[in-house]
MARMIMI-767196 format. One line per field, with one value per residue (C-alpha): y, x negated, z negated; chain. Coordinates in nm, 2 decimals. Layout:
! MARMIMI-767196
y: Y	... .
x: X	... .
z: Z	... .
c: A	... .
***
This chain:
! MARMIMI-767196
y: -1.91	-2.02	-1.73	-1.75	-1.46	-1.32	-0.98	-0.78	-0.53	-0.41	-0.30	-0.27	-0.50	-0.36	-0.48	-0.30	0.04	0.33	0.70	0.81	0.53	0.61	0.96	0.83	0.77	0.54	0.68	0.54	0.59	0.52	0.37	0.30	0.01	-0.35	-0.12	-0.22	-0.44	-0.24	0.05	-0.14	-0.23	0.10	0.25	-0.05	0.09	0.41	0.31	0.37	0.15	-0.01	-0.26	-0.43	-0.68	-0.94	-1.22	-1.55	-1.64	-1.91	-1.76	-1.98	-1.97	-2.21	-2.49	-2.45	-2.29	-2.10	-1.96	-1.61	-1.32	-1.01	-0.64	-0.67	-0.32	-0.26	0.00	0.09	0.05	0.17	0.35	0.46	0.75	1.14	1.38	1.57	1.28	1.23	1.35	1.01	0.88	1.14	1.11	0.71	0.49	0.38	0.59	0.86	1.03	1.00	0.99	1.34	1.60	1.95	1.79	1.77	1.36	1.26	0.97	0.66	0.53	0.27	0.10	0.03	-0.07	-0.32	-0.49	-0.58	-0.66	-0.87	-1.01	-1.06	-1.28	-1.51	-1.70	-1.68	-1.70	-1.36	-1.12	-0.81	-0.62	-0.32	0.03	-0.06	0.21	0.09	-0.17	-0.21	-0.17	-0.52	-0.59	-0.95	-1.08	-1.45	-1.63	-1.49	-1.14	-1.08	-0.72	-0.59	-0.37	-0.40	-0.37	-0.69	-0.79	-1.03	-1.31	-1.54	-1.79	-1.63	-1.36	-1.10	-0.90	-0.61	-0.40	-0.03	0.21	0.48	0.71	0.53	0.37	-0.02	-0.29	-0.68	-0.89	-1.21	-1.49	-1.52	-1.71	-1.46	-1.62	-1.42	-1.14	-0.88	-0.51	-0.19 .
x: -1.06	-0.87	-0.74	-0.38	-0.25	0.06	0.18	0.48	0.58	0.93	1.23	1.17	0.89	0.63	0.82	1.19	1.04	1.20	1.08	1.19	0.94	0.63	0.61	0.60	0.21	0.08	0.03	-0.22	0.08	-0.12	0.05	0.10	-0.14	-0.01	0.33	0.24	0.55	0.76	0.68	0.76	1.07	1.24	1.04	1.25	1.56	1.48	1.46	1.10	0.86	0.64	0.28	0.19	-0.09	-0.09	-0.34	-0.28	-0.50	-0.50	-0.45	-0.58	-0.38	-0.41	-0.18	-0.18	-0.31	-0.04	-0.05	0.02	0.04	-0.18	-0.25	-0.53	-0.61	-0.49	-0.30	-0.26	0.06	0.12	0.39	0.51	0.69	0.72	0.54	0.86	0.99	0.69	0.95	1.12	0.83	0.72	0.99	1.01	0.95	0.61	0.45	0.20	0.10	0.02	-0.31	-0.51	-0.68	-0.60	-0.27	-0.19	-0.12	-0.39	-0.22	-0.42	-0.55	-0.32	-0.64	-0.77	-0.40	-0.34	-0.69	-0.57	-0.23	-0.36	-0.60	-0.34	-0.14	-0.43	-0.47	-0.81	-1.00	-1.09	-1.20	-1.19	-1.53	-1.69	-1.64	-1.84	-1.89	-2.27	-2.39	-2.34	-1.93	-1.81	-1.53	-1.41	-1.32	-1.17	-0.98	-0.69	-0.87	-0.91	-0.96	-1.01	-1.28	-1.55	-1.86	-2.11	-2.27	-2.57	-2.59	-2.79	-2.71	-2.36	-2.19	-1.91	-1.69	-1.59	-1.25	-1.20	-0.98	-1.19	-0.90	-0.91	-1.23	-1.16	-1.30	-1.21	-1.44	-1.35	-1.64	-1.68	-1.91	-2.14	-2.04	-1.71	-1.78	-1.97	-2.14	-1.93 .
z: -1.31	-1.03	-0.81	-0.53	-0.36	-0.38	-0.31	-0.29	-0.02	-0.07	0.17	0.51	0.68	0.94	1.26	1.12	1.11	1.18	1.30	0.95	0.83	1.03	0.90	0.53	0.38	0.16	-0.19	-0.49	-0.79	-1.13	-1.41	-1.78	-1.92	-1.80	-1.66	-1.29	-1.24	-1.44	-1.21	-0.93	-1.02	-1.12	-0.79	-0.58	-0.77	-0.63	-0.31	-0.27	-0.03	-0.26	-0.24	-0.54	-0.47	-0.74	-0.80	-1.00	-1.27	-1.53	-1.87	-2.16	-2.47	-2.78	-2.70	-2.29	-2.01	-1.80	-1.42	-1.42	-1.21	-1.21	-1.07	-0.83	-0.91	-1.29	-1.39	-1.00	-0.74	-0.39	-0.26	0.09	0.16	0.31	0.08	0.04	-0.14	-0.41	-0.70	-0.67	-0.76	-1.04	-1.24	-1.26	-1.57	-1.61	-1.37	-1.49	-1.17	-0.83	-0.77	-0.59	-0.61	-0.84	-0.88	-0.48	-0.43	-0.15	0.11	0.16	0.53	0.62	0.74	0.41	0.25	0.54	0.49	0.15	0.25	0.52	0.20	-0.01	0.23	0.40	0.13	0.08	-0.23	-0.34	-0.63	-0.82	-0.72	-0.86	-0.70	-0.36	-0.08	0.05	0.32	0.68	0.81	0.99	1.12	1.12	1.47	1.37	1.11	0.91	0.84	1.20	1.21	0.88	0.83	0.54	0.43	0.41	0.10	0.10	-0.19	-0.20	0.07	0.08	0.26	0.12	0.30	0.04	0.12	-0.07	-0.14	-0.17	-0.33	-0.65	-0.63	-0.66	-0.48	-0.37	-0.19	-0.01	0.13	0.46	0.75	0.90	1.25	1.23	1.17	1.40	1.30	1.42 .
c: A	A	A	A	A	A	A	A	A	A	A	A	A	A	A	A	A	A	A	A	A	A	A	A	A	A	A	A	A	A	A	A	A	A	A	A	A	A	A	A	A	A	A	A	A	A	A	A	A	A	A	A	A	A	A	A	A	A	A	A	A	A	A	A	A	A	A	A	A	A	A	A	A	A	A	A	A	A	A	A	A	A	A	A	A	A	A	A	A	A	A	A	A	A	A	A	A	A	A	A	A	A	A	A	A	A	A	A	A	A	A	A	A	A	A	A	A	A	A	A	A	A	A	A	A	A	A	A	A	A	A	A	A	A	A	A	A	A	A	A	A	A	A	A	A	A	A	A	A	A	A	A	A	A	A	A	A	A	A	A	A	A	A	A	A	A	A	A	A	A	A	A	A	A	A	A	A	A	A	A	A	A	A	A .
***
């Protein structure tokens, strides 16, 4: 299977924001099976902030193989905005809920949404991992994840890096040399 990255963040990049901006969250917004881009859309339409990291796989079918573009995390979207302003994202198409606690949506550390993003956009080959919230903390201090934050994962001869977000419980890892990266 041979994995690209690609993402989408939507609206206003990181360098044109606002004081209205930096007040807003990151939010886990769970959706209808395979209605991830869908979401996105009508959330766009809506004017909402949106972070839909997407990975490119190679889909066999009988006549051809086709590149196509996936969920990272199925069935799962991210949204930034001010809590006051969670309806907008309620009462979309394709989105069931937003994910929390007793019905209360819970935010997301920006910390753990910009080590995907900064994932997503390096490059670098990378995979879905199981749930993953053991091992030693690292952060990487060179290449193009300088700074992100993981956990190490020994196999074999080879080193992982595994990112989280805890909130929903999903996992990517990436492959990295143990020379850049340095215990916290």
């Amino acid at each position: 299977m041979g994995i690209l990255a690609k993402s989408v963040i939507i609206n206003n990049s990181y360098e044109e924001l606002g004081e209205q901006e930096r007040e807003c969250l990151w939010y886990a917004v769970y959706t209808k099976s395979r209605h991830e881009k869908v979401a996105e859309i009508n959330l766009r339409v809506r004017g909402v902030r949106t972070f839909l990291p997407l990975r490119e796989v190679v889909s066999q079918w009988k006549d051809r193989k086709k590149l196509i573009s996936v969920p990272l995390f199925p069935s799962y979207l991210f949204v930034n905005i001010r809590k006051e302003d969670i309806y907008k994202v309620i009462y979309t198409r394709g989105v069931l809920k937003v994910v929390g606690c007793n019905g209360t949506p819970v935010p997301i550390p920006k910390e753990q949404i910009e080590s995907v993003r900064v994932l997503v956009e390096s490059k670098l080959k990378y995979d879905p991992y199981p749930y993953f919230d053991k091992g030693r903390e690292v952060i990487i201090k060179s290449g193009p994840l300088q700074g992100v934050v993981g956990r190490i994962v020994d196999k074999k001869s080879k080193h992982k890096v595994v990112l989280s977000i805890d909130l929903i419980k999903r996992s990517v890892c990436v492959e990295i040399d143990v020379l850049d990266i340095e215990p916290i």
